[in-house]
N, C-alpha and C positions, 0 to 999 in steps of 0.2 A: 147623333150630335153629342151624347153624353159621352159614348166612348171618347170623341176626339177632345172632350173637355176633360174625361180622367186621363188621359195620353200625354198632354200638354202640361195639364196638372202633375203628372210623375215626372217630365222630361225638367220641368222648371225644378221642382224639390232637389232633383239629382245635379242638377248645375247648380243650386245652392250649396251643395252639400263639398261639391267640389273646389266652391271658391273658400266656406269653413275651411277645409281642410288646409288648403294654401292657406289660408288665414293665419293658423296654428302654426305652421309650419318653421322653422329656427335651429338653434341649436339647444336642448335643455330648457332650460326655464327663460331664455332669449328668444321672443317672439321678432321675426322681421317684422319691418315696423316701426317697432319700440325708439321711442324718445331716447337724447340722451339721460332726460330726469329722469324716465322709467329704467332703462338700465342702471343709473345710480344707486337707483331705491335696491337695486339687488347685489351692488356690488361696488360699493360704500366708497374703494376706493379710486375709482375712473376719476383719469385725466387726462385732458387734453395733452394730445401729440405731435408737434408742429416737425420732427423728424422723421414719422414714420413714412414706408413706400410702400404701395397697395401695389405688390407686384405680381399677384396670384394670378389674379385675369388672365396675364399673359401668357401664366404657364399652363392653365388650363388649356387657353388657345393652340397653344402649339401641340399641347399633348393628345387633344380629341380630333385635332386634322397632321397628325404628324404623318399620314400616309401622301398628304397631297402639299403640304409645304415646306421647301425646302429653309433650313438652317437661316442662311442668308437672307431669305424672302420675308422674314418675320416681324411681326408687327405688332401692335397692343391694342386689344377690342377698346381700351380706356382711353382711346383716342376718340370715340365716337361717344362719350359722356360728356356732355357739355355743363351737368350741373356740380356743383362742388361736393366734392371728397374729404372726408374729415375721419381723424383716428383718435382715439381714444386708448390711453393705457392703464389694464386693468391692474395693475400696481400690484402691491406683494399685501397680503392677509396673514396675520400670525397664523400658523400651525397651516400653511402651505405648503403644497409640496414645492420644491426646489426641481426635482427633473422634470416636474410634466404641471402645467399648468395654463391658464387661459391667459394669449399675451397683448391681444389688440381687438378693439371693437371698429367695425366701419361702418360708417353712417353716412349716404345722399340725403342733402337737405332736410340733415337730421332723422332720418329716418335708418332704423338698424338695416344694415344688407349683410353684415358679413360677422365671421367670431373665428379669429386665430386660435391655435393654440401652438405652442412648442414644447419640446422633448428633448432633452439631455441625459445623453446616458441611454434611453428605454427604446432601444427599436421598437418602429410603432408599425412601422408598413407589412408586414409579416401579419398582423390583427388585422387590420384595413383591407388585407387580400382574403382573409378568412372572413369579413360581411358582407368584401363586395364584389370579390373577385378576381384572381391574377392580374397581373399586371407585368408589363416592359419597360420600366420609365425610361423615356429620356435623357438624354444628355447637351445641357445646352451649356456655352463657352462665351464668355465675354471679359477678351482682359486674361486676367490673372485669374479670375474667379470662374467659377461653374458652378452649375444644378443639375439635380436630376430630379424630376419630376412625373406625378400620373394623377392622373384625373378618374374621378367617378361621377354619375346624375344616380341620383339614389331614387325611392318611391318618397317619398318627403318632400319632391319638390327640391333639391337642394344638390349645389354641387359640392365633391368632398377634393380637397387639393392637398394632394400631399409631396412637401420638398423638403428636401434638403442639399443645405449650399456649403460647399467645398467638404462636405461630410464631416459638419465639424452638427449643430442645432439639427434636428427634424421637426417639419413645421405641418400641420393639420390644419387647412381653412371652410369652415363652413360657410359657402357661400347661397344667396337668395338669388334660388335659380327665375324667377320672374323678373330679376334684375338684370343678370349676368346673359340669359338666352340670348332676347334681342341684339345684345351688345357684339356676342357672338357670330350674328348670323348676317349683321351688319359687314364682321368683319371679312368672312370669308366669302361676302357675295363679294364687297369691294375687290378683293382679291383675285375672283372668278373671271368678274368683267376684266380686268387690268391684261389677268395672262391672257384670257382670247383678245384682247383689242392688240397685243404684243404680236399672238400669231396671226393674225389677219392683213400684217403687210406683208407677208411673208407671201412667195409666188412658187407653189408647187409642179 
């Protein structure tokens, strides 16, 4: 009987210890989570963004099922968010740097999920495959414009998205992978069911 009380006792601490650590988990001193007052309190000059486009999701999506969907077939996991999206811009700080610096915060109903950053000038992907590992990005086309893009799931809990668009900005998103997963898995089951309900009229 004590064993299975010090068992239960160890299995519960170590699930504690797990949800800590997602607890923790962010970019820096940016816990998910976090208010917009609490990120204020660390970066004085956050403001509301009524232009920006939380376009990362997408590229994520495409880049970690880019074996199984095709160009055409593509979708936005931020179709299956039904609560509001809001961005924050983290404005300029004297003695900033100008090529690389932190450019947007996102927040669901207020709560931190995400931390941009962009790059002018500083090839970043080149360091991003030295912590996390080669990569192929993508090449996705819309219009005039294009991206290329690669994704990583790091131990942090966290997805790392790295684009850039018409190879002009390269953009780094640190995203809250207990946000983003669901949303993900939503989209490629949706996806799943669609092509088999497509082949099943089909008469072999």
């Amino acid at each position: 009987m004590k064993r299975k009380v010090l068992i239960g006792l160890v299995v519960a601490l170590a699930f504690l210890g797990v949800r800590s650590l997602n607890a923790q988990s962010g970019y820096k001193d940016y816990m998910w989570g976090m208010t917009v007052e609490q990120v204020k309190k660390k970066c004085p000059t956050l403001k509301y963004d009524d232009h920006a486009y939380f376009n990362t999701p997408r590229f994520a999506f495409y880049y970690l099922y880019r074996d199984e969907i095709k160009p055409e077939e593509r979708s936005s996991p931020l179709s299956y968010e039904e609560r509001e999206i809001t961005a924050y811009y983290a404005g300029y700080t004297q003695g900033q740097s100008i090529s690389a610096s932190i450019n947007e915060f996102y927040f669901v109903d207020g709560k931190l999920i995400a931390v941009e950053l962009t790059f002018a000038g500083e090839p970043i992907l080149e360091e991003l495959e030295r912590q996390y590992g080669k990569v192929q990005p993508i090449h996705h086309v819309e219009g005039i414009m294009f991206w290329d893009a690669v994704a990583w799931r790091d131990r942090k809990q966290r997805y790392i998205v790295w684009v850039t668009s018409n190879y002009a900005l390269e953009y780094v998103t640190y995203i809250d992978e207990e946000w983003l997963a669901p949303l993900l898995d939503k989209a490629i089951a949706d996806y799943r069911q669609e092509r088999e309900g497509a082949r099943s009229i089909l008469d072999f």
